[in-house]
C-alpha positions in Angstrom: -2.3 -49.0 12.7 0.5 -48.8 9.9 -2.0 -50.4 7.3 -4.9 -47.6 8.0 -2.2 -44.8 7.7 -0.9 -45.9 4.1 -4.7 -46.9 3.0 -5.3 -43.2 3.8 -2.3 -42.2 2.6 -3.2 -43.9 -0.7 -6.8 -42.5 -0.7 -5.6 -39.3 -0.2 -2.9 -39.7 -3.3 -5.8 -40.9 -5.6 -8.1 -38.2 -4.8 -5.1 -35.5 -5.6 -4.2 -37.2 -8.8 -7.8 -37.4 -9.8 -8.2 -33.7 -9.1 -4.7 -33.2 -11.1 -5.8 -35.1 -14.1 -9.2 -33.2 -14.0 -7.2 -29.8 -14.4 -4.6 -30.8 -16.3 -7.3 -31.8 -19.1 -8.8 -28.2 -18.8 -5.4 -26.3 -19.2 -5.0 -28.3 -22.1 -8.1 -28.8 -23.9 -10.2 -26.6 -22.6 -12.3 -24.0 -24.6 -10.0 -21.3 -25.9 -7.3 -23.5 -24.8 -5.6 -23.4 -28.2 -5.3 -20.0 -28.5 -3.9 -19.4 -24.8 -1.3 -22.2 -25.0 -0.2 -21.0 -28.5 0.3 -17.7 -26.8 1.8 -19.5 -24.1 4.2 -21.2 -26.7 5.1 -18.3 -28.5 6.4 -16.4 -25.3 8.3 -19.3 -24.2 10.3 -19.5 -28.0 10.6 -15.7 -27.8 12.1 -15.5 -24.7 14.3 -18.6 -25.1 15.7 -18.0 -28.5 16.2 -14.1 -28.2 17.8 -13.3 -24.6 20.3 -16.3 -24.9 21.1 -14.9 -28.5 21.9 -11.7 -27.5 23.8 -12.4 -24.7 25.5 -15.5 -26.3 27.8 -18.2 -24.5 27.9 -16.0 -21.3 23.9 -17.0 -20.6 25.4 -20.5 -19.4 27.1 -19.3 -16.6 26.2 -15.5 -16.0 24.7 -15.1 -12.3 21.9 -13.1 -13.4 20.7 -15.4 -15.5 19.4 -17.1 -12.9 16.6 -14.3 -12.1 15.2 -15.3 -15.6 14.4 -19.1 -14.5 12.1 -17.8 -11.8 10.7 -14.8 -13.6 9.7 -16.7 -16.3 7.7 -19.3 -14.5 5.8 -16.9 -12.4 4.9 -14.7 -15.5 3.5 -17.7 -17.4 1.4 -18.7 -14.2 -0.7 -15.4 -14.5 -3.5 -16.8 -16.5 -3.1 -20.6 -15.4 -3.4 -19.8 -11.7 -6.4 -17.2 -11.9 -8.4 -20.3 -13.5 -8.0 -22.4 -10.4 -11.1 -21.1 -8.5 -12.7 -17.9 -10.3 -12.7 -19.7 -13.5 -15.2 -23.0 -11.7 -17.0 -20.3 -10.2 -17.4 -18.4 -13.5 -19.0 -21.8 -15.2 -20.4 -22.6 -12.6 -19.1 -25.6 -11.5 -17.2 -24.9 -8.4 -20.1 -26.3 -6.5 -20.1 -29.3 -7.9 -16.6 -29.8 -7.2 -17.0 -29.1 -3.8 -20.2 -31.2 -3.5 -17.8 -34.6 -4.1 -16.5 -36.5 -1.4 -12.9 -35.4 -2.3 -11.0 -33.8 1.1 -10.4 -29.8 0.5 -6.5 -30.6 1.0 -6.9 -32.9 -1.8 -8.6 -30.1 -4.1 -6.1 -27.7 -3.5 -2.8 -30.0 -4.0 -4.1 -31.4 -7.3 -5.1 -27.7 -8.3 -1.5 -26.7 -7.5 -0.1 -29.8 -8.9 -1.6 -29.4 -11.9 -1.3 -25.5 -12.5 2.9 -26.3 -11.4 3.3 -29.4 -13.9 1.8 -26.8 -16.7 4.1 -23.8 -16.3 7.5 -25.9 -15.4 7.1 -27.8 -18.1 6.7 -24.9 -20.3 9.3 -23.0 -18.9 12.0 -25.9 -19.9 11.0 -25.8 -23.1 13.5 -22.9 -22.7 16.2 -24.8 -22.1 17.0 -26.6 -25.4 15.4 -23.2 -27.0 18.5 -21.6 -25.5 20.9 -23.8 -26.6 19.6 -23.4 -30.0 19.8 -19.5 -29.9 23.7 -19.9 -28.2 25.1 -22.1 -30.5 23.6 -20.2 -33.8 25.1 -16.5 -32.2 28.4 -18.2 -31.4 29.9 -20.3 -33.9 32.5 -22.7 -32.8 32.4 -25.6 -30.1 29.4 -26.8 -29.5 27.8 -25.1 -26.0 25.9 -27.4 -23.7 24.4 -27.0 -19.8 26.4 -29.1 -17.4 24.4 -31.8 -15.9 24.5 -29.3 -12.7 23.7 -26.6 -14.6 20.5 -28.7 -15.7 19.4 -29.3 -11.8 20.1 -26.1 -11.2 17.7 -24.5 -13.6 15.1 -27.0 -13.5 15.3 -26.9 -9.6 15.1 -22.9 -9.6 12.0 -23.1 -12.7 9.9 -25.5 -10.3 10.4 -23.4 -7.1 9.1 -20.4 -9.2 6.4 -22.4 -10.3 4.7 -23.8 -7.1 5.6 -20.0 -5.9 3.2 -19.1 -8.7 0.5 -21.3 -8.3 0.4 -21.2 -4.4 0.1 -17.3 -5.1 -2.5 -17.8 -7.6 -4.2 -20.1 -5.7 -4.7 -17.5 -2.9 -5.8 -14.8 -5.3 -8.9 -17.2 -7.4 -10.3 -18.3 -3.8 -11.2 -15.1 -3.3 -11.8 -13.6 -7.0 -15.3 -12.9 -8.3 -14.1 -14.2 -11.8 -10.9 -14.6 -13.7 -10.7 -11.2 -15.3 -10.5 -9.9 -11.4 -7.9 -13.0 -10.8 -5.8 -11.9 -13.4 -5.8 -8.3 -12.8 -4.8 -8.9 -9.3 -2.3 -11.5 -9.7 -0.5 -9.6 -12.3 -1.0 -6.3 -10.0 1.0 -8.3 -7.5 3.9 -9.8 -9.7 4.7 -6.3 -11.0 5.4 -5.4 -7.7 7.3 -8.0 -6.6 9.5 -7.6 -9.5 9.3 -3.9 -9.4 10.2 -2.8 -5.4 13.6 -4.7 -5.6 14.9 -2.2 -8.0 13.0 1.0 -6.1 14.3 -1.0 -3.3 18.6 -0.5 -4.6 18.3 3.0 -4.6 18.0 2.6 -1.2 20.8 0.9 -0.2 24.2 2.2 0.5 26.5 2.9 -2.3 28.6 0.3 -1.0 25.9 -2.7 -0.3 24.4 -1.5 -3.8 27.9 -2.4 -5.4 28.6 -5.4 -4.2 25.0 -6.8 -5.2 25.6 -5.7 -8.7 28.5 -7.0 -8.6 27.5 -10.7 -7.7 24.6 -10.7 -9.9 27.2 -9.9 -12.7 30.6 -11.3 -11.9 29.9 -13.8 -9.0 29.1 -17.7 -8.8 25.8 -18.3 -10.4 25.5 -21.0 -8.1 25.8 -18.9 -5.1 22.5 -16.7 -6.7 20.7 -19.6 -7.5 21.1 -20.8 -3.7 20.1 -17.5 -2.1 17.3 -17.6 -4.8 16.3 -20.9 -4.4 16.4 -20.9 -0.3 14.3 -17.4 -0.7 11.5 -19.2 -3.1 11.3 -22.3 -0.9 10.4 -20.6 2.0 8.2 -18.5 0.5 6.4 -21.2 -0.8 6.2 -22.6 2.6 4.4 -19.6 3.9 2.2 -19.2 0.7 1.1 -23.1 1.0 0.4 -23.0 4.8 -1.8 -19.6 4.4 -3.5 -21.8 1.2 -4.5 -24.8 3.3 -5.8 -22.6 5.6 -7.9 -20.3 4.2 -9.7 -23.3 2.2 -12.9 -24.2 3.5 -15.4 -25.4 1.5 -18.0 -24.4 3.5 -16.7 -20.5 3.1 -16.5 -20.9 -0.7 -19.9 -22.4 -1.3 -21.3 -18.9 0.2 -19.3 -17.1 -2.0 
């Protein structure tokens, strides 16, 4: 019984990979690929040289900074994750992806996988970018992330991420073509971003304060905690509405 659970276990692994490998290849060297992971490239140096050189040493262990390693990740997965499903549809070869033997949960994790790998991977290119930008506006010792510092980031970036793609994910099952994808994803993101700070006017004077006042002058570890706890389980509610409304049987219709 133990056998036939890892051998599907196993199966299940390859077929995700295979899927993964498939979409990895397309994000990278995919038609008009160069030009949209130059872009890609380019936004990522921007951002990681000019923020952390403005604000200088204080980007290593302000709280707030810690709202830039998930906005950034969930920016970059605009175009990435409207490709997932309206782009096969567009080219037309959705249906013969969903005309292989591969399980729909497979489809959709190495879709995910894929897309996630991508933008976190892009999104630490920021990191050393940073340190770049610090040390050249702040002459003196040399400034480095602590190796706790490192998790922290890289742990917040790929929370973002699969928050990205699991979004995205939901948005190309449904989208008529990537244009309408991309329109909708980034419809969404602005107002995710955008309510919080309608949102503060809102709150008491009092409650307003003190939020300001962590984001500024508390323990970044404390904001990327509340950040991080928030992401995960939003990602578990974005993932368990994903594998459910994938049917292959739905799409094919489409």
């Amino acid at each position: 019984m133990m056998r036939d659970v890892l051998a599907v276990r196993c199966g299940m692994m390859r077929d995700v990979l295979a899927v993964g490998w498939k979409e990895w290849r397309e994000l990278s060297a995919g038609e008009g690929r160069e030009s949209g992971l130059l872009g890609l490239l380019l936004f990522v140096g921007m951002l990681g040289l000019f923020l952390p050189y403005q604000v200088g040493t204080s980007w290593l262990s302000a709280p707030w900074v810690m709202l830039f390693w998930v906005w950034v990740p969930v920016f970059l997965m605009t175009t990435v994750a409207a490709d997932m499903f309206a782009g096969e549809r567009e080219r037309g070869t959705l249906g013969s992806l969903l005309a292989t033997r591969l399980p729909d949960r497979a489809i959709l994790a190495g879709k995910v996988m894929a897309a996630v790998l991508y933008v976190w991977g892009a999104t630490l290119l920021s990191v050393p970018l940073s340190l770049l930008a610090i040390n050249l506006s702040s002459p003196g010792p040399v400034a480095t992330y602590t190796a706790g510092q490192l998790a922290t980031v890289s742990a917040l970036a790929l929370l973002a991420s699969v928050c990205g793609a699991a979004l995205g994910a939901l948005i190309s099952l449904r989208a008529p073509t990537v244009r309408h994808a991309q329109q909708t994803f980034s419809l969404g993101v602005l107002v995710a971003f955008v309510a919080p700070v309608f949102g503060l006017h809102l709150l008491p004077f009092g409650a307003k304060a003190g939020l300001l006042r962590a984001l500024v002058f508390g323990e970044a570890s404390t904001v990327a905690l509340v950040l991080g706890l928030s992401l995960a389980l939003l990602n578990a509610l974005l993932l368990g509405t994903a594998w459910a409304r994938f049917r292959r049987g739905r799409l094919l219709l489409q």
